[in-house]
VEXFIVO-869088 format. One record per residue: residue in three letters; x negated, y negated, z of N, C-alpha, C, CB in turn; residue number from 1. Coordinates in Angstrom, 1 decimal. Glycine has a CB too. Layout:
REM residues N
<pt aa="ALA" n_X="X" n_Y="Y" n_Z="Z" ca_X="X" ca_Y="Y" ca_Z="Z" c_X="X" c_Y="Y" c_Z="Z" cb_X="X" cb_Y="Y" cb_Z="Z" i="NUM"/>
...
This chain:
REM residues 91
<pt aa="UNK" n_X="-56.9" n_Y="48.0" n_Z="4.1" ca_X="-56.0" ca_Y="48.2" ca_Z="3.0" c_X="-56.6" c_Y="49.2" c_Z="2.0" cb_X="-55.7" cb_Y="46.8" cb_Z="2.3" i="1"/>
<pt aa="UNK" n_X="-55.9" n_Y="50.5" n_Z="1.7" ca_X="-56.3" ca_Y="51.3" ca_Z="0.7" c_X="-55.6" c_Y="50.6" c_Z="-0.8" cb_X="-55.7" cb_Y="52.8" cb_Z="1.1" i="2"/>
<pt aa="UNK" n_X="-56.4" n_Y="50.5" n_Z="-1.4" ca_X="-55.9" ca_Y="50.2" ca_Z="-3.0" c_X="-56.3" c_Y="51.7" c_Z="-3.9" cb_X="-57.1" cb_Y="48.6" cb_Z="-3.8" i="3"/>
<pt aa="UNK" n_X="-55.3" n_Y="51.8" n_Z="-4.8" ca_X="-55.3" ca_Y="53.1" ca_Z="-5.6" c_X="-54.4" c_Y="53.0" c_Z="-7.0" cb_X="-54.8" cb_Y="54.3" cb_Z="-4.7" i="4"/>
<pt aa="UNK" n_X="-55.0" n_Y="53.5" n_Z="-8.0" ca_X="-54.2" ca_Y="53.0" ca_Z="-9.7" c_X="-54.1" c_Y="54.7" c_Z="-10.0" cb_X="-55.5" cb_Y="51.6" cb_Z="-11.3" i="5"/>
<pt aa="UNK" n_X="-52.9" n_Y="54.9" n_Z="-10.1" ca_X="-52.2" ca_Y="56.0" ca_Z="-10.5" c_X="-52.1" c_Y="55.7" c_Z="-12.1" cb_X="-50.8" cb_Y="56.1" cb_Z="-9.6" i="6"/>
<pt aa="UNK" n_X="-52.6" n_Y="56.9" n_Z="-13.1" ca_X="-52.3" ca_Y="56.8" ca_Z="-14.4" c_X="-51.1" c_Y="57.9" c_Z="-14.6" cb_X="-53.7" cb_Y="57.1" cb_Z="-15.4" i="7"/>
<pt aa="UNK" n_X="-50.1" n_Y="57.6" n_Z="-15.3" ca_X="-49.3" ca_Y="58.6" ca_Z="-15.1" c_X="-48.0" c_Y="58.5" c_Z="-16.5" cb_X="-48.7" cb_Y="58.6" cb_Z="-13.5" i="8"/>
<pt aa="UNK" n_X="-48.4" n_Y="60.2" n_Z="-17.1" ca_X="-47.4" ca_Y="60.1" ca_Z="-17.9" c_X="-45.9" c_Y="60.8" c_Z="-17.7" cb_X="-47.9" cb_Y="60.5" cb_Z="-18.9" i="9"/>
<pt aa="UNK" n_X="-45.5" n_Y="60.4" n_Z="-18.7" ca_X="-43.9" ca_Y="60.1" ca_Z="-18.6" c_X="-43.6" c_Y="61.1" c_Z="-19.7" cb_X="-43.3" cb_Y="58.2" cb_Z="-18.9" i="10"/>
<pt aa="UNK" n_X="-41.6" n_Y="61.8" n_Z="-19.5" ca_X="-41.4" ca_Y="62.0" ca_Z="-20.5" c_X="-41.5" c_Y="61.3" c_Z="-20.8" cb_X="-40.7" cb_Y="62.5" cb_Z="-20.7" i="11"/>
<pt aa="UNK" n_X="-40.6" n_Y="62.0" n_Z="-22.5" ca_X="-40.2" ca_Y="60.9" ca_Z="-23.5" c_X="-39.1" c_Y="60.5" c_Z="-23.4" cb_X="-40.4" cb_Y="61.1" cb_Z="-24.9" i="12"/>
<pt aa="UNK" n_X="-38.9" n_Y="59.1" n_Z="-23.4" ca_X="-37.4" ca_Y="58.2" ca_Z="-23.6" c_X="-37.5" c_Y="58.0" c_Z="-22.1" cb_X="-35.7" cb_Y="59.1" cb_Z="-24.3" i="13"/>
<pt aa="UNK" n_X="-38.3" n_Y="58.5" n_Z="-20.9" ca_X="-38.1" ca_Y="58.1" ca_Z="-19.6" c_X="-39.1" c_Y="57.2" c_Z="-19.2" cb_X="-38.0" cb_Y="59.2" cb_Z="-18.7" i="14"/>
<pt aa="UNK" n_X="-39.4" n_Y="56.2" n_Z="-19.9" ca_X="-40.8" ca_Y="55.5" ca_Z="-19.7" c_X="-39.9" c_Y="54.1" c_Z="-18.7" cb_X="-41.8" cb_Y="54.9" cb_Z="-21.5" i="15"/>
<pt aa="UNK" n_X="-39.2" n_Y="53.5" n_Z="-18.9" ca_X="-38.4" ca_Y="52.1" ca_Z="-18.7" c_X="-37.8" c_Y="52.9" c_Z="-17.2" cb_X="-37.0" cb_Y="51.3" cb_Z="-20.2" i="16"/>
<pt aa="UNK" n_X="-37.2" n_Y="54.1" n_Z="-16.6" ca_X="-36.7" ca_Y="54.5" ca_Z="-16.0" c_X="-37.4" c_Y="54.9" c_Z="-14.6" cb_X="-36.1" cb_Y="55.2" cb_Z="-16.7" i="17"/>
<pt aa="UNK" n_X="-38.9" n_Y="55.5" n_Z="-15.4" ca_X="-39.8" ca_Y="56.1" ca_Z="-14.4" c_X="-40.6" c_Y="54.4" c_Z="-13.8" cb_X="-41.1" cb_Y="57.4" cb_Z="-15.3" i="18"/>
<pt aa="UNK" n_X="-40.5" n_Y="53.7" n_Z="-14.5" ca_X="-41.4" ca_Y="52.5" ca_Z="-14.4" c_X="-40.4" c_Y="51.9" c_Z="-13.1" cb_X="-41.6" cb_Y="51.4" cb_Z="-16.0" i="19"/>
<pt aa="UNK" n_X="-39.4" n_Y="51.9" n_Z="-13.5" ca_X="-38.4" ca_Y="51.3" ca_Z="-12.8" c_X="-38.5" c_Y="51.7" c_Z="-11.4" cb_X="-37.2" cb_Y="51.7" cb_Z="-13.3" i="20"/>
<pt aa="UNK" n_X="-38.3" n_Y="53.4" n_Z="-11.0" ca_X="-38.1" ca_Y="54.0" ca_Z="-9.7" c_X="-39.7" c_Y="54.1" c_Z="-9.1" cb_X="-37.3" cb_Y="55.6" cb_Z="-9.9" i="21"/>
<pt aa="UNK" n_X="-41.0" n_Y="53.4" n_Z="-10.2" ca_X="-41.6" ca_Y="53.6" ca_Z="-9.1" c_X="-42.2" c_Y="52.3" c_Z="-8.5" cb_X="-42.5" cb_Y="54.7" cb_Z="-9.4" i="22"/>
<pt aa="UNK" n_X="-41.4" n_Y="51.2" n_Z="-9.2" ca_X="-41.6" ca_Y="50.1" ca_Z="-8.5" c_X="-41.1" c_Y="49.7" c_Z="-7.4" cb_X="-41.4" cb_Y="49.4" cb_Z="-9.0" i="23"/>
<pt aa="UNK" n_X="-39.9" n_Y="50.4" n_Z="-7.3" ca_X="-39.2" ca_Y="50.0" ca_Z="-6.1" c_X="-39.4" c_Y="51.1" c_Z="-5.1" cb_X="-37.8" cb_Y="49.7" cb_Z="-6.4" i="24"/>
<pt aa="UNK" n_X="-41.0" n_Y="51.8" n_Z="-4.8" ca_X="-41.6" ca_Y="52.7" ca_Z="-4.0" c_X="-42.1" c_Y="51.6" c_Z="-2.9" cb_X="-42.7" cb_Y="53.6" cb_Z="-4.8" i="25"/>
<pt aa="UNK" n_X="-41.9" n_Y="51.9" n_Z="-2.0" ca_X="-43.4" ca_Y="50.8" ca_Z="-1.1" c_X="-44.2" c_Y="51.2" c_Z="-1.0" cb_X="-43.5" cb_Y="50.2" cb_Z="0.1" i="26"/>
<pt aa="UNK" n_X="-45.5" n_Y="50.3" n_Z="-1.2" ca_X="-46.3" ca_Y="50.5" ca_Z="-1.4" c_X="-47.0" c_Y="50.3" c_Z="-2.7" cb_X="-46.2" cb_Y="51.3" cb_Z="-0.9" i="27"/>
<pt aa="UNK" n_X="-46.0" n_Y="50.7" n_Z="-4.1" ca_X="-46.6" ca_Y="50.5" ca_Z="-5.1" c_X="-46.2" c_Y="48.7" c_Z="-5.8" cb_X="-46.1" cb_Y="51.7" cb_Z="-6.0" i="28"/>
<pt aa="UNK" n_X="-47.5" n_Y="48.1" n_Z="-5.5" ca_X="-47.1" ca_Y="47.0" ca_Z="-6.0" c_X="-47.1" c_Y="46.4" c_Z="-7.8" cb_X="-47.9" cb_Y="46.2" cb_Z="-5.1" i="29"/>
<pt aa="UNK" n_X="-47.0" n_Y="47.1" n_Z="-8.4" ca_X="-47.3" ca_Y="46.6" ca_Z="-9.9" c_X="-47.2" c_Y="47.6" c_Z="-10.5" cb_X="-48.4" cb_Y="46.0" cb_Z="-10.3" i="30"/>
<pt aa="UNK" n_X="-46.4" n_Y="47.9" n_Z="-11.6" ca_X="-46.8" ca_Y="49.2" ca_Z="-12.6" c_X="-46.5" c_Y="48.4" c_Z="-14.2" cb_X="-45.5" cb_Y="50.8" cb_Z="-12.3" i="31"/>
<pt aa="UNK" n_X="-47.3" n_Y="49.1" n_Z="-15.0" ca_X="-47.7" ca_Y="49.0" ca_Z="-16.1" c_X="-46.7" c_Y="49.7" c_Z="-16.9" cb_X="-49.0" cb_Y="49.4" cb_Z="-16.2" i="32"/>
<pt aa="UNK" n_X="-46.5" n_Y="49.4" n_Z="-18.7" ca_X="-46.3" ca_Y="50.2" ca_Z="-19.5" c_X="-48.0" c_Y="49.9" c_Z="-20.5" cb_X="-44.5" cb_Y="49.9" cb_Z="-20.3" i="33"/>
<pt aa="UNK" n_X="-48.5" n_Y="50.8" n_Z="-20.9" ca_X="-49.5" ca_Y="50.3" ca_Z="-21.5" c_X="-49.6" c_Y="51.9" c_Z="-22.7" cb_X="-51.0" cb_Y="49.7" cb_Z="-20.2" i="34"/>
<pt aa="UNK" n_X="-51.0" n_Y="51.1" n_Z="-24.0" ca_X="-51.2" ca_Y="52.2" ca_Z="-24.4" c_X="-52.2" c_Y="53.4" c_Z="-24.5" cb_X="-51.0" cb_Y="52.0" cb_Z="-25.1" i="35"/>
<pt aa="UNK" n_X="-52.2" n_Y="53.8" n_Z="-25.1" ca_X="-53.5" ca_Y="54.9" ca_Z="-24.7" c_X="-53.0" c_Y="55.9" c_Z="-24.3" cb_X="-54.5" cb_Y="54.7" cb_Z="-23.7" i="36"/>
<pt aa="UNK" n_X="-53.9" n_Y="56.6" n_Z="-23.8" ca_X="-53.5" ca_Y="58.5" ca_Z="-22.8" c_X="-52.7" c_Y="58.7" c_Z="-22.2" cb_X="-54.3" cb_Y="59.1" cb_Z="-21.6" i="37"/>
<pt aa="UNK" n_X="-52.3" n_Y="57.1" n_Z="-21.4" ca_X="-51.1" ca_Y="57.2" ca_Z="-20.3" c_X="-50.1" c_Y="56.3" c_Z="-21.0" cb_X="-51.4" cb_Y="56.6" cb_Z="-18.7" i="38"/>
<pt aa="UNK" n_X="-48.8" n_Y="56.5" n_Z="-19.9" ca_X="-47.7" ca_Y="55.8" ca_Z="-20.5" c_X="-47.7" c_Y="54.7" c_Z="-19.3" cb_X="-46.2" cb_Y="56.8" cb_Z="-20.7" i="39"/>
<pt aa="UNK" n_X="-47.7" n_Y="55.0" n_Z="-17.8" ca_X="-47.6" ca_Y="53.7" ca_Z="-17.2" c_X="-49.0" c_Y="53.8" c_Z="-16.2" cb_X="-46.0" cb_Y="53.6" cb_Z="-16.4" i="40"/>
<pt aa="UNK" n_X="-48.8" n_Y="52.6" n_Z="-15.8" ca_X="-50.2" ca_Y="52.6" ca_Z="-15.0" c_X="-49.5" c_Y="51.5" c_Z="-13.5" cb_X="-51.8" cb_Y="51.6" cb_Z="-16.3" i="41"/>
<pt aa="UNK" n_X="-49.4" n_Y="52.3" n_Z="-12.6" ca_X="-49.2" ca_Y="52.0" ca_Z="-10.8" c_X="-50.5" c_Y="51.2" c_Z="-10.2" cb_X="-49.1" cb_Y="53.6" cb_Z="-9.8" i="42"/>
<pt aa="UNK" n_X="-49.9" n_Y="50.2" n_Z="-9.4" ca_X="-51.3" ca_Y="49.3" ca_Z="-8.6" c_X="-50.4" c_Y="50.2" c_Z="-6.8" cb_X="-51.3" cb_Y="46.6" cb_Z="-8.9" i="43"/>
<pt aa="UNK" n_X="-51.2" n_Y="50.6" n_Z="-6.3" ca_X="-50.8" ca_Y="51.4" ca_Z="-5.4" c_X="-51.8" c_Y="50.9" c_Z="-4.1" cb_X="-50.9" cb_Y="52.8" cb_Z="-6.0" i="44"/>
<pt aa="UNK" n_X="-51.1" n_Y="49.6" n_Z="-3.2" ca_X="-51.6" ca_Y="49.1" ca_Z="-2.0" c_X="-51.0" c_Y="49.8" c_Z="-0.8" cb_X="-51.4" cb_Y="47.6" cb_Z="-1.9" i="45"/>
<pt aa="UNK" n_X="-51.6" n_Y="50.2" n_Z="0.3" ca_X="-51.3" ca_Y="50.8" ca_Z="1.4" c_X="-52.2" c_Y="50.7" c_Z="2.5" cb_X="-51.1" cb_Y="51.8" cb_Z="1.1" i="46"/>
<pt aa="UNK" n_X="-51.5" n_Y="50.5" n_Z="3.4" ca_X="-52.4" ca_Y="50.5" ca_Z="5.0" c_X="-53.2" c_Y="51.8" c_Z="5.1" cb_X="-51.3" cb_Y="50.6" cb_Z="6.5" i="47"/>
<pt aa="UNK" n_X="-52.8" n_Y="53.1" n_Z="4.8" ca_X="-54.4" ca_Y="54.0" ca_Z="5.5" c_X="-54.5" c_Y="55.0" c_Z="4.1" cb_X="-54.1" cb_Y="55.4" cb_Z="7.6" i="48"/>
<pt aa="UNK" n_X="-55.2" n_Y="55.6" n_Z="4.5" ca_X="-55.3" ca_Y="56.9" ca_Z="3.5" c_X="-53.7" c_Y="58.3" c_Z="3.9" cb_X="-57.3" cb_Y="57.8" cb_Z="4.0" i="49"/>
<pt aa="UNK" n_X="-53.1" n_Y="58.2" n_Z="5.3" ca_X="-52.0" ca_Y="59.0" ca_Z="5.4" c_X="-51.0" c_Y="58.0" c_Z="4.4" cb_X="-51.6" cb_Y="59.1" cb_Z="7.2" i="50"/>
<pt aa="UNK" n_X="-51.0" n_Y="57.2" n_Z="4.2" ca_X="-49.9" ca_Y="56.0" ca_Z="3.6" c_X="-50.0" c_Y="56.6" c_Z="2.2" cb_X="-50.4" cb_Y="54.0" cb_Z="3.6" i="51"/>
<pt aa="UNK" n_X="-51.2" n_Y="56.8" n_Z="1.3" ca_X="-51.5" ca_Y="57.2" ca_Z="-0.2" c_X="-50.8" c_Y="58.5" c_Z="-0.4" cb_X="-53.1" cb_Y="57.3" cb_Z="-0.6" i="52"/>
<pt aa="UNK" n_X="-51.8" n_Y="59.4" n_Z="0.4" ca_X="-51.5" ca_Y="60.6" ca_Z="0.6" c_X="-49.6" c_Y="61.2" c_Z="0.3" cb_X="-52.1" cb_Y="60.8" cb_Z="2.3" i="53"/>
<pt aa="UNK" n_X="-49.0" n_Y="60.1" n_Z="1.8" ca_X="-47.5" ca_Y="60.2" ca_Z="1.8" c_X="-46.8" c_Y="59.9" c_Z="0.5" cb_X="-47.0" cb_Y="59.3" cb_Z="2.8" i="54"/>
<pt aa="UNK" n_X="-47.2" n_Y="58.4" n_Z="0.0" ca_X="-46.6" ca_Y="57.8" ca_Z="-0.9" c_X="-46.7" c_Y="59.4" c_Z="-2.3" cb_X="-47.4" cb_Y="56.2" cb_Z="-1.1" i="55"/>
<pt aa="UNK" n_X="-48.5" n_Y="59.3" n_Z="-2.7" ca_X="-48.5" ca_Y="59.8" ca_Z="-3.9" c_X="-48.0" c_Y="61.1" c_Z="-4.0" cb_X="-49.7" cb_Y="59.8" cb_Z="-4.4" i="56"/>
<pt aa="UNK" n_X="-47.9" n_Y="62.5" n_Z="-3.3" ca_X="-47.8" ca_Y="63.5" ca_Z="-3.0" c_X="-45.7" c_Y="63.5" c_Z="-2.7" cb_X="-48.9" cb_Y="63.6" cb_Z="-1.8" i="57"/>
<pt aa="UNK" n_X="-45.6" n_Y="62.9" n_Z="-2.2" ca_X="-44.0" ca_Y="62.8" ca_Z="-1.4" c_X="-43.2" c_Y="61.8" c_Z="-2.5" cb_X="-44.0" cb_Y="61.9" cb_Z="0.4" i="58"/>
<pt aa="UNK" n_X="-43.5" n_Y="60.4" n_Z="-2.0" ca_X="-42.2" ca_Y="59.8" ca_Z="-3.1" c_X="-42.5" c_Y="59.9" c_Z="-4.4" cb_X="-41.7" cb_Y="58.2" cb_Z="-3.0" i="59"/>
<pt aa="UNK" n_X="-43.8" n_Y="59.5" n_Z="-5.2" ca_X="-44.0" ca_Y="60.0" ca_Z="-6.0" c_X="-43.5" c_Y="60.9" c_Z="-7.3" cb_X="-44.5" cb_Y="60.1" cb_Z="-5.6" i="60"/>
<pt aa="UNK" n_X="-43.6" n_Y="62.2" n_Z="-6.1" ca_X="-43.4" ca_Y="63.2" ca_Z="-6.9" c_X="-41.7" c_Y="64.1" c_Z="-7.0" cb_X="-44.6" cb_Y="64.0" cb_Z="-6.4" i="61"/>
<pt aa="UNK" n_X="-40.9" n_Y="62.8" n_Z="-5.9" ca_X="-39.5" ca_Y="63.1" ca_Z="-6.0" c_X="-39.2" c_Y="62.1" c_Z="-7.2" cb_X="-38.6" cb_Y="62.8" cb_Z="-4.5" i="62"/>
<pt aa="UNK" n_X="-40.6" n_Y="61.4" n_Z="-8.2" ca_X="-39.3" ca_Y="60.6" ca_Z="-9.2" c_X="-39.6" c_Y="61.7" c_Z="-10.6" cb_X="-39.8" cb_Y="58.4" cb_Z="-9.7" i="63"/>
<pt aa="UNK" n_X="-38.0" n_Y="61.8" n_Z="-10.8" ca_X="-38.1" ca_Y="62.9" ca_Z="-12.0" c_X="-38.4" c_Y="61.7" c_Z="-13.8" cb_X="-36.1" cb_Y="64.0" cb_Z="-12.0" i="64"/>
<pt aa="UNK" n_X="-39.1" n_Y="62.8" n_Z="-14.2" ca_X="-39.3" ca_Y="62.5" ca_Z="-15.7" c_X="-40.7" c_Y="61.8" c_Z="-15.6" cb_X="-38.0" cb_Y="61.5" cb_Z="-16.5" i="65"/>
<pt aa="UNK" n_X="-41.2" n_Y="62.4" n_Z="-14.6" ca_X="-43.0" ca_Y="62.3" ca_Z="-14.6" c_X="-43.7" c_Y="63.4" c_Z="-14.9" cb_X="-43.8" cb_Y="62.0" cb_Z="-13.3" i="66"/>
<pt aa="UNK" n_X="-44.3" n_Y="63.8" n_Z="-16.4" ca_X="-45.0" ca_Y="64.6" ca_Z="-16.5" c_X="-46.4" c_Y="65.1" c_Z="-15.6" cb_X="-45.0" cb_Y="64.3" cb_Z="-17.6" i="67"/>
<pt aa="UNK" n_X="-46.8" n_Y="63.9" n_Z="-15.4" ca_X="-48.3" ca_Y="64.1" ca_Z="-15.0" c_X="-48.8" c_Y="63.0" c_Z="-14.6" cb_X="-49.1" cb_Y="64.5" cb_Z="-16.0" i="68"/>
<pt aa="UNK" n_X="-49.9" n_Y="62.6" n_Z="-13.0" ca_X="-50.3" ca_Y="61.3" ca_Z="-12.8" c_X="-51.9" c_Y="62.5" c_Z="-12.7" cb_X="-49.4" cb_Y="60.1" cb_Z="-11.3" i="69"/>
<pt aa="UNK" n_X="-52.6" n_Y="61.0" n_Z="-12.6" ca_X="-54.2" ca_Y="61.0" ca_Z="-12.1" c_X="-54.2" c_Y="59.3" c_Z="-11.3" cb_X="-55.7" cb_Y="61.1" cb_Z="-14.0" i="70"/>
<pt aa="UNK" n_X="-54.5" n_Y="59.7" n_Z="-10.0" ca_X="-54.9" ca_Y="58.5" ca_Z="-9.1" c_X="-56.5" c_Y="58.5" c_Z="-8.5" cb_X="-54.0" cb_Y="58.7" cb_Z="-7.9" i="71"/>
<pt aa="UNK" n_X="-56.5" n_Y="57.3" n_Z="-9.1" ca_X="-58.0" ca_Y="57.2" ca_Z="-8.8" c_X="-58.3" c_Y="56.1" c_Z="-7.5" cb_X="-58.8" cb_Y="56.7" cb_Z="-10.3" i="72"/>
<pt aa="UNK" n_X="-58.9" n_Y="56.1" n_Z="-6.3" ca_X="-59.2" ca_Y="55.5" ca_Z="-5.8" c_X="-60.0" c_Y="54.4" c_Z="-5.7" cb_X="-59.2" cb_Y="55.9" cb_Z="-5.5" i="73"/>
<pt aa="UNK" n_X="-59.6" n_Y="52.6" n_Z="-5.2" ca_X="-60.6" ca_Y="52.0" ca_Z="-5.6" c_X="-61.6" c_Y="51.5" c_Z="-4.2" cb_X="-60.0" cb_Y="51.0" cb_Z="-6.5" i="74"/>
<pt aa="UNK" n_X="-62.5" n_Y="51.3" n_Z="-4.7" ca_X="-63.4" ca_Y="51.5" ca_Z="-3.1" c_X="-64.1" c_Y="50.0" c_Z="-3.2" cb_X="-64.8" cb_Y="53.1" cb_Z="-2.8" i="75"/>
<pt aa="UNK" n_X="-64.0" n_Y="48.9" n_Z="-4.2" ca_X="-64.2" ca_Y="47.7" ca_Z="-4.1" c_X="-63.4" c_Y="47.0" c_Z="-5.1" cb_X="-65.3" cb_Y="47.5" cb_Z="-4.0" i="76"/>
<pt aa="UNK" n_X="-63.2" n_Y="45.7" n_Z="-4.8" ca_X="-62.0" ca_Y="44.6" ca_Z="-5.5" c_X="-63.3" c_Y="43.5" c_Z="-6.3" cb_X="-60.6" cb_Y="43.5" cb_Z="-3.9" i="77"/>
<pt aa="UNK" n_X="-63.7" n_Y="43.5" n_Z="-7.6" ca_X="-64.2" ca_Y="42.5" ca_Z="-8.2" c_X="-63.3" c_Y="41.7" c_Z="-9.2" cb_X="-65.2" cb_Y="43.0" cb_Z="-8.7" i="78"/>
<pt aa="UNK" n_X="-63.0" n_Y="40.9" n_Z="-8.8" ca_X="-62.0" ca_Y="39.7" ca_Z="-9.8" c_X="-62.5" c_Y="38.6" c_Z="-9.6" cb_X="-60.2" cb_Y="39.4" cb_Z="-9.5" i="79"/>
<pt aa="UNK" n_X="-62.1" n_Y="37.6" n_Z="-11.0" ca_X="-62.4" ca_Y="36.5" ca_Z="-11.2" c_X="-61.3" c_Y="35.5" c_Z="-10.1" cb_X="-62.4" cb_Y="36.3" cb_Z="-12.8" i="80"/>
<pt aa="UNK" n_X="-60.2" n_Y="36.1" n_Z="-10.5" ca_X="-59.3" ca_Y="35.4" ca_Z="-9.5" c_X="-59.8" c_Y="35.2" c_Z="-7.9" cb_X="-57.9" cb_Y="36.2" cb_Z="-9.5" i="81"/>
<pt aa="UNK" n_X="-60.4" n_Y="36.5" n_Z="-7.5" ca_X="-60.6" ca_Y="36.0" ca_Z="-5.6" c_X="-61.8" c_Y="35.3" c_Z="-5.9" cb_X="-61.0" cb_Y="37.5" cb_Z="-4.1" i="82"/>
<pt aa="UNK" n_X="-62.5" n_Y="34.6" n_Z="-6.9" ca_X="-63.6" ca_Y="34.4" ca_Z="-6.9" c_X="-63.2" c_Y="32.9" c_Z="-6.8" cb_X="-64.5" cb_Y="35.0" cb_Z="-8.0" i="83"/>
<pt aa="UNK" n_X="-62.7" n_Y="32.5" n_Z="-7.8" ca_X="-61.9" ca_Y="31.5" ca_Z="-8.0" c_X="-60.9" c_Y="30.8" c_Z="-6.4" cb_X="-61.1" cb_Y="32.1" cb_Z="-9.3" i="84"/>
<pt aa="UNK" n_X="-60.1" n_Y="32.3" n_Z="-6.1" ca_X="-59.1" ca_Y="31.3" ca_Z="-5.1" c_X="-60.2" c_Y="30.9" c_Z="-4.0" cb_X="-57.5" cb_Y="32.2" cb_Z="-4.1" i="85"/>
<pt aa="UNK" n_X="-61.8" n_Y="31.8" n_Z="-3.7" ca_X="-62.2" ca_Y="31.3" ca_Z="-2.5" c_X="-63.0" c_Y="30.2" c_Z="-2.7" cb_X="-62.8" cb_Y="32.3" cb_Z="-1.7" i="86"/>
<pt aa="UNK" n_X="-63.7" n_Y="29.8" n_Z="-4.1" ca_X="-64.7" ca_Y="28.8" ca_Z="-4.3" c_X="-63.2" c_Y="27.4" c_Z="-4.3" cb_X="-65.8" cb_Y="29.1" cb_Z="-6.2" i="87"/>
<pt aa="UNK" n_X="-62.2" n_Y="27.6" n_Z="-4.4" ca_X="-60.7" ca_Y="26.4" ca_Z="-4.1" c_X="-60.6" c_Y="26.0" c_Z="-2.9" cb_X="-59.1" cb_Y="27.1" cb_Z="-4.3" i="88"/>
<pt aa="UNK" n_X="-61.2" n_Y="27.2" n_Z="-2.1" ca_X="-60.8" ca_Y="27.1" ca_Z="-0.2" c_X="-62.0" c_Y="26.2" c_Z="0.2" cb_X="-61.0" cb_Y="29.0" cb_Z="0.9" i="89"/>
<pt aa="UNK" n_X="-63.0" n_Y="26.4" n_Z="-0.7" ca_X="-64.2" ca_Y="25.6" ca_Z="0.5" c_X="-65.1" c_Y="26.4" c_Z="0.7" cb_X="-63.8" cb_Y="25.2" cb_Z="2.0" i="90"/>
<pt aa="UNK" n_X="-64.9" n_Y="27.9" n_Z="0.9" ca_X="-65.3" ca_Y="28.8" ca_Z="1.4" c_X="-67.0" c_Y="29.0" c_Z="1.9" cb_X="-64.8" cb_Y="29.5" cb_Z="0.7" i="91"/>
């Protein structure tokens, strides 16, 4: 599983619209409105590196009223939550 968090701004007034079309991308499982530098912030799960590549480059970039993304790759998962669901399992 490739994981990847796309920061990406938006026009203006197209924040609720872009958020919208890029949730219903596959592959992108979660997007953000948040504040700071960026306007929304993408949780971007996929099977290979051709999957990212396709997604970020291709559908991505067919959704209009996106000024600008930065995708950063993540190359390990530290959360309290998997920490938590596996000390629940027994593990």
């Amino acid at each position: 599983m490739v994981t990847a968090i796309a920061l990406i701004n938006v026009e203006r007034g197209k924040v609720n619209a872009v958020a919208e079309a890029l949730a219903s991308l596959e592959g992108v499982s979660e997007v953000y409105s948040v504040s700071g530098s960026y306007d929304l912030v993408a949780i971007v799960r996929v099977a290979t590196n051709d999957d990212l590549a396709r997604l970020v480059t291709d559908d991505v970039g067919e959704v209009e009223g996106i000024a600008g993304t930065h995708t950063m790759l993540a190359f390990r998962a530290f959360s309290r939550h998997d920490l938590e669901r596996m000390f629940a399992l027994g593990a």
